[in-house]
Backbone atoms as SQL, in Angstrom:
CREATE TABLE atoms (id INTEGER PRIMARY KEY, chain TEXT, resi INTEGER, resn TEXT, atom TEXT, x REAL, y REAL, z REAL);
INSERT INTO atoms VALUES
  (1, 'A', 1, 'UNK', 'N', 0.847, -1.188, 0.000),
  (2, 'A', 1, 'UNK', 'CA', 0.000, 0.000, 0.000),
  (3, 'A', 1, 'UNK', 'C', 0.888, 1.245, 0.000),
  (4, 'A', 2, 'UNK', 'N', 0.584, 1.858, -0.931),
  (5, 'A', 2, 'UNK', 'CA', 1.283, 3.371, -0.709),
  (6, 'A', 2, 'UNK', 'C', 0.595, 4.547, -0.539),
  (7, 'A', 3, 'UNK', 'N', 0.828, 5.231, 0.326),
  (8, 'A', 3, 'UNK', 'CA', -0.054, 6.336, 0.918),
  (9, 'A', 3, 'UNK', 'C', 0.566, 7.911, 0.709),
  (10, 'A', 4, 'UNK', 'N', 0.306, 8.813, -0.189),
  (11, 'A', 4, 'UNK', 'CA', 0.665, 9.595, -0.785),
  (12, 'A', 4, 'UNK', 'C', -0.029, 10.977, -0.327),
  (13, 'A', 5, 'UNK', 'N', 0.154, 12.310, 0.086),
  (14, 'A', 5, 'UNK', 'CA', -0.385, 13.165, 0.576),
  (15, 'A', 5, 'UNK', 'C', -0.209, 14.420, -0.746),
  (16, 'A', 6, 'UNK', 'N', -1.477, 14.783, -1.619),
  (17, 'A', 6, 'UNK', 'CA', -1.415, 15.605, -2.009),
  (18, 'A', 6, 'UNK', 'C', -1.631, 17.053, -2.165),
  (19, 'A', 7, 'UNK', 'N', -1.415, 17.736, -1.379),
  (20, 'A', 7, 'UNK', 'CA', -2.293, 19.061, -1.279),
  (21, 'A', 7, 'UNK', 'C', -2.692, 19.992, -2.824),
  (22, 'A', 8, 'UNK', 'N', -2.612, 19.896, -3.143),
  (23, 'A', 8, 'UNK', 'CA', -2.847, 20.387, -4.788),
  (24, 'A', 8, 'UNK', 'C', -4.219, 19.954, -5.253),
  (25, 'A', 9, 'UNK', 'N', -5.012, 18.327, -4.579),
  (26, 'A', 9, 'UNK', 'CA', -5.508, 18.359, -4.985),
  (27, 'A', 9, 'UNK', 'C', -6.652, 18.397, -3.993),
  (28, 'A', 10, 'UNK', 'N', -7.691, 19.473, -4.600),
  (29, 'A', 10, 'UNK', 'CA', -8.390, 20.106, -4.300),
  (30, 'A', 10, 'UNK', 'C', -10.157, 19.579, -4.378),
  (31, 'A', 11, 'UNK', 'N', -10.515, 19.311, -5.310),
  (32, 'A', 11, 'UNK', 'CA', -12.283, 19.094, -5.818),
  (33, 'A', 11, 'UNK', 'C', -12.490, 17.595, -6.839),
  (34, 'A', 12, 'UNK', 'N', -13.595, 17.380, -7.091),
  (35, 'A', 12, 'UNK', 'CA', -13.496, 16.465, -7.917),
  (36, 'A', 12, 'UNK', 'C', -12.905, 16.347, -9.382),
  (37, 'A', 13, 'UNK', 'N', -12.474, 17.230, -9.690),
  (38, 'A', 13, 'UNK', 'CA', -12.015, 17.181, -11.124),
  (39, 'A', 13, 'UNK', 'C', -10.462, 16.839, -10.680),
  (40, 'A', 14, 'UNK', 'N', -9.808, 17.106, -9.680),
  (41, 'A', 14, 'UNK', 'CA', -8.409, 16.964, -8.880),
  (42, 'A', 14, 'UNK', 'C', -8.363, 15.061, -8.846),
  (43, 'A', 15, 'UNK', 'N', -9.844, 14.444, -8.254),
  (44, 'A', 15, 'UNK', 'CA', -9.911, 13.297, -8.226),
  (45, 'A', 15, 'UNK', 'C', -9.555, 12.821, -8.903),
  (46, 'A', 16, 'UNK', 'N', -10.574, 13.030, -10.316),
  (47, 'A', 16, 'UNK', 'CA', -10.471, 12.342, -11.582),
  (48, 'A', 16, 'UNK', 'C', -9.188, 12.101, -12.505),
  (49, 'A', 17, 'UNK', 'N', -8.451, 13.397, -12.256),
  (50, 'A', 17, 'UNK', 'CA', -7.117, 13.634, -13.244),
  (51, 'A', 17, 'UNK', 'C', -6.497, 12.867, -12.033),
  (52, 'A', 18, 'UNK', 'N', -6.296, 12.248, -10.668),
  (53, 'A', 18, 'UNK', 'CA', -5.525, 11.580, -10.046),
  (54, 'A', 18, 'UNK', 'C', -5.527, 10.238, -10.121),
  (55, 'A', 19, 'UNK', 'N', -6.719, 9.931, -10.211),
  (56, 'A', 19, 'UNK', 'CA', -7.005, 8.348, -10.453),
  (57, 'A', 19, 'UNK', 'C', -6.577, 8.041, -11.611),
  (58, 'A', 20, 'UNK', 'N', -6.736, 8.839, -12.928),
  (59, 'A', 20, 'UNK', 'CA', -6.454, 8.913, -13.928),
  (60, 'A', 20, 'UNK', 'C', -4.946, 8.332, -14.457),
  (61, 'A', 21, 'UNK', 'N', -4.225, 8.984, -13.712),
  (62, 'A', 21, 'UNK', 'CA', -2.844, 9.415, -14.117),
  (63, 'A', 21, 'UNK', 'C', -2.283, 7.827, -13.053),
  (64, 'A', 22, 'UNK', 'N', -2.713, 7.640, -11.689),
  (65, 'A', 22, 'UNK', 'CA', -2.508, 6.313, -11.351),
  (66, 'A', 22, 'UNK', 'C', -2.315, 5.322, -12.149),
  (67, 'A', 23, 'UNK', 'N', -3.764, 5.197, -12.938),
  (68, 'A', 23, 'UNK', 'CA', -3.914, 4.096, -13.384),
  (69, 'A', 23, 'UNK', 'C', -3.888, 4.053, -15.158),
  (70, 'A', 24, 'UNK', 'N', -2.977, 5.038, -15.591),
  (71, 'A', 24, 'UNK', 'CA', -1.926, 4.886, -16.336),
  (72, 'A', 24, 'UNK', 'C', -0.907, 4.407, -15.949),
  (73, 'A', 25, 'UNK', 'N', -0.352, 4.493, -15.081),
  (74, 'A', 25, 'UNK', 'CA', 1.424, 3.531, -14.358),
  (75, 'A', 25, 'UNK', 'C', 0.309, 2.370, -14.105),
  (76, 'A', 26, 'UNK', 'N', -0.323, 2.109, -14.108),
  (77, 'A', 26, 'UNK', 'CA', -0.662, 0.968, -13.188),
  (78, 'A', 26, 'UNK', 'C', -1.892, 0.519, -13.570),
  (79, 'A', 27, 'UNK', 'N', -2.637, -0.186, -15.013),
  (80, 'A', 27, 'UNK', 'CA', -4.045, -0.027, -15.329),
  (81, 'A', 27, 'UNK', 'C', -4.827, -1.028, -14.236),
  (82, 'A', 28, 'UNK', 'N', -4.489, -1.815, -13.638),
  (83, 'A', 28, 'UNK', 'CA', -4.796, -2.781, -12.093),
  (84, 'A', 28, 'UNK', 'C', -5.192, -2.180, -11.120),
  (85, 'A', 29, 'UNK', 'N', -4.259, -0.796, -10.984),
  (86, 'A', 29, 'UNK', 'CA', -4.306, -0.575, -9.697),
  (87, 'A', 29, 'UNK', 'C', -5.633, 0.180, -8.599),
  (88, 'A', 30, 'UNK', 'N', -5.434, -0.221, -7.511),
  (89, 'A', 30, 'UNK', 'CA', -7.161, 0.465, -6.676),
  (90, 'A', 30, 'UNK', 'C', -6.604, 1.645, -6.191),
  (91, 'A', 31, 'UNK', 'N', -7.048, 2.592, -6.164),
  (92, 'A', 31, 'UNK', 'CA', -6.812, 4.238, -5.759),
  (93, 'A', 31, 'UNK', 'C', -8.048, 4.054, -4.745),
  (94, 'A', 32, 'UNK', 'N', -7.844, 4.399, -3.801),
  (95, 'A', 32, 'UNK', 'CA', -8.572, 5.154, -2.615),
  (96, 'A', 32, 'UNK', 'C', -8.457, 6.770, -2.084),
  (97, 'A', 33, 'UNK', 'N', -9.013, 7.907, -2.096),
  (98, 'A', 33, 'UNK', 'CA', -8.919, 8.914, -2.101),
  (99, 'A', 33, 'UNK', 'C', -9.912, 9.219, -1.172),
  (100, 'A', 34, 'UNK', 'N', -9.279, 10.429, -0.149),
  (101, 'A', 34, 'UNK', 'CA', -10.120, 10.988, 1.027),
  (102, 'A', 34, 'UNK', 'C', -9.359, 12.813, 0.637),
  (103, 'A', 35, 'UNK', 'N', -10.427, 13.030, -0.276),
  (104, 'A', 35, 'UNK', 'CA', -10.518, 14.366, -0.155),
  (105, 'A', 35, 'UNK', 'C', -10.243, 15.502, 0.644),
  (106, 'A', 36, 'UNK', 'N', -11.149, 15.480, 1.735),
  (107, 'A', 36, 'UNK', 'CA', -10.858, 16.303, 3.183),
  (108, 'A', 36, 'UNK', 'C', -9.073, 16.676, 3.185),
  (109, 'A', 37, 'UNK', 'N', -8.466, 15.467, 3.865),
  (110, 'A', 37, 'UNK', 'CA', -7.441, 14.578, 4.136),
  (111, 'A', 37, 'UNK', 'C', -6.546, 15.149, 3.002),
  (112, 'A', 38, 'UNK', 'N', -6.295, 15.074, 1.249),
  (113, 'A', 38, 'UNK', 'CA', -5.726, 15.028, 0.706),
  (114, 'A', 38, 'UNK', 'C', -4.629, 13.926, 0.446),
  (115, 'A', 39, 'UNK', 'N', -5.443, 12.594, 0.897),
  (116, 'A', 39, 'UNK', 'CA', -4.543, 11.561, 0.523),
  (117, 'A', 39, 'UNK', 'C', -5.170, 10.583, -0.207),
  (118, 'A', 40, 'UNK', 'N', -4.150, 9.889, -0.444),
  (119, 'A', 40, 'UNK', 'CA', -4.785, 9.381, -1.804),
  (120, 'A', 40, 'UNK', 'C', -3.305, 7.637, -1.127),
  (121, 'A', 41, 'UNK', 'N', -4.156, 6.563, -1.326),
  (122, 'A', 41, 'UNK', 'CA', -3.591, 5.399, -0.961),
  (123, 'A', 41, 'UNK', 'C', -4.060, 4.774, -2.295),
  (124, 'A', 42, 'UNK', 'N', -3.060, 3.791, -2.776),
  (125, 'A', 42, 'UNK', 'CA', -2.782, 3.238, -3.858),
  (126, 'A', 42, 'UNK', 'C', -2.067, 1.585, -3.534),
  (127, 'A', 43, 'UNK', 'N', -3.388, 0.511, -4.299),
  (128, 'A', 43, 'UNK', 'CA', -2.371, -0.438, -4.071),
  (129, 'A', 43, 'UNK', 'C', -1.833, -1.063, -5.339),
  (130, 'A', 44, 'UNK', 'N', -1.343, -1.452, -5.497),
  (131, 'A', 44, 'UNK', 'CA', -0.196, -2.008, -6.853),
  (132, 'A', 44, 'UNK', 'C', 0.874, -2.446, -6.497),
  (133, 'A', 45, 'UNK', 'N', 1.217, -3.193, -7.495),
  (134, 'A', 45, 'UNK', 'CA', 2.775, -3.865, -7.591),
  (135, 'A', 45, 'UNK', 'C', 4.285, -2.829, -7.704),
  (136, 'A', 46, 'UNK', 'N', 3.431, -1.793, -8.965),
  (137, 'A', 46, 'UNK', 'CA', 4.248, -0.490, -9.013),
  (138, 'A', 46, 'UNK', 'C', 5.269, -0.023, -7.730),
  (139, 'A', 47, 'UNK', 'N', 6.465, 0.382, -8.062),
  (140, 'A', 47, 'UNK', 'CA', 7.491, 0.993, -6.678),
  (141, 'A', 47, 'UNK', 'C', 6.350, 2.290, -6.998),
  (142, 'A', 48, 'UNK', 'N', 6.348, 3.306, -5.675),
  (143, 'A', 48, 'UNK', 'CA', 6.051, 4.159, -5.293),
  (144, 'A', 48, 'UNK', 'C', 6.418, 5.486, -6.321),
  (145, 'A', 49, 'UNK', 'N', 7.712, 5.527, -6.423),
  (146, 'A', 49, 'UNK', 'CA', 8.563, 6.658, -7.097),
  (147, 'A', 49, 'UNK', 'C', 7.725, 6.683, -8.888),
  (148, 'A', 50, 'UNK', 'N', 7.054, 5.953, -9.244),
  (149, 'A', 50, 'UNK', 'CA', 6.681, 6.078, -10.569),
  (150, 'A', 50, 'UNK', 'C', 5.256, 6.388, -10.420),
  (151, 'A', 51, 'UNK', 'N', 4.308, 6.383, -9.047),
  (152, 'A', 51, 'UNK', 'CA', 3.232, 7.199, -9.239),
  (153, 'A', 51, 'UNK', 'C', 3.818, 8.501, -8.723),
  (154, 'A', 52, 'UNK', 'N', 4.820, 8.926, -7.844),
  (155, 'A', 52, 'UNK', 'CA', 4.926, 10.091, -7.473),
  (156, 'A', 52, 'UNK', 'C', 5.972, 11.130, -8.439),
  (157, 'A', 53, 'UNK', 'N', 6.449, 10.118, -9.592),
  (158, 'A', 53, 'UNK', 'CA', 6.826, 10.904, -10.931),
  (159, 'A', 53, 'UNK', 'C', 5.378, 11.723, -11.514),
  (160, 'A', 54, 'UNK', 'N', 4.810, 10.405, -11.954),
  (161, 'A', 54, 'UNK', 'CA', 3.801, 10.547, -12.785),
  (162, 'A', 54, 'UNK', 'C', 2.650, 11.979, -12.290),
  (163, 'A', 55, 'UNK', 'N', 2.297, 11.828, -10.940),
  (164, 'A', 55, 'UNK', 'CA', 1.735, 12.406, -10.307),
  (165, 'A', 55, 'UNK', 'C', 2.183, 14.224, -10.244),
  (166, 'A', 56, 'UNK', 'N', 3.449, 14.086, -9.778),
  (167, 'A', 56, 'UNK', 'CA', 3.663, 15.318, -10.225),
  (168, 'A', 56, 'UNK', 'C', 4.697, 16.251, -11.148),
  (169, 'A', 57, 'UNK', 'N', 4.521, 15.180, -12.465),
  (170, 'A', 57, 'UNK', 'CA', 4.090, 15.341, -13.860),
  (171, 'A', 57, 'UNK', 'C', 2.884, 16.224, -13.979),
  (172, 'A', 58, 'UNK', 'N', 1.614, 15.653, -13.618),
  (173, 'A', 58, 'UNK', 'CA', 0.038, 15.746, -14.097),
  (174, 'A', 58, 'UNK', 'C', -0.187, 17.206, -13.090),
  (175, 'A', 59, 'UNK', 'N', 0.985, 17.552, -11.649),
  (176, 'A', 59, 'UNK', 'CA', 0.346, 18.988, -11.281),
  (177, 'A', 59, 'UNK', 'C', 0.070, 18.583, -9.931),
  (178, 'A', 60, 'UNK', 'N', 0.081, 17.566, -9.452),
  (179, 'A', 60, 'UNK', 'CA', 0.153, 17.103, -8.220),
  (180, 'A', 60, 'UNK', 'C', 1.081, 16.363, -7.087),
  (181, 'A', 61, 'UNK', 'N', 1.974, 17.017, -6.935),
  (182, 'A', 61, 'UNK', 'CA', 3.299, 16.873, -6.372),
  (183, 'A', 61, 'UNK', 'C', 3.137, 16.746, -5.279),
  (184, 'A', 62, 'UNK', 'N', 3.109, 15.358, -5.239),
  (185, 'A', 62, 'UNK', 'CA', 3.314, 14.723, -3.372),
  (186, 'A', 62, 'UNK', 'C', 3.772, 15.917, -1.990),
  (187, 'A', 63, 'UNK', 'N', 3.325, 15.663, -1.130),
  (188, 'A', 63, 'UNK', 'CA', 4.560, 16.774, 0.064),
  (189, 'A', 63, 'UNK', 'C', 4.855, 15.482, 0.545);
């Protein structure tokens, strides 16, 4: 499980382009997202470092 904290993302359209961009590295993978919170848990086989490329690639850069 990897548990990723994004503050960037903000509303549902933030969701969509996140899950999105996940599950491009990873078309398998389950995204769980708590809005409020700004985290976003991901499970996959994927190392970590290639959703948190990808991620903020797309504008959403881990803290």
């Amino acid at each position: 499980m990897i548990e990723l904290t994004l503050p960037d993302m903000t509303c549902g359209h933030c969701v969509k382009a996140v899950t999105q961009t996940v599950q491009q590295v990873d078309a398998a993978a389950q995204v769980h997202i708590d809005l409020p919170t700004h985290k976003v848990q991901i499970e996959s086989g994927q190392p970590a470092g290639l959703f948190k490329a990808a991620l903020a690639d797309e504008g959403y850069p881990p803290a």
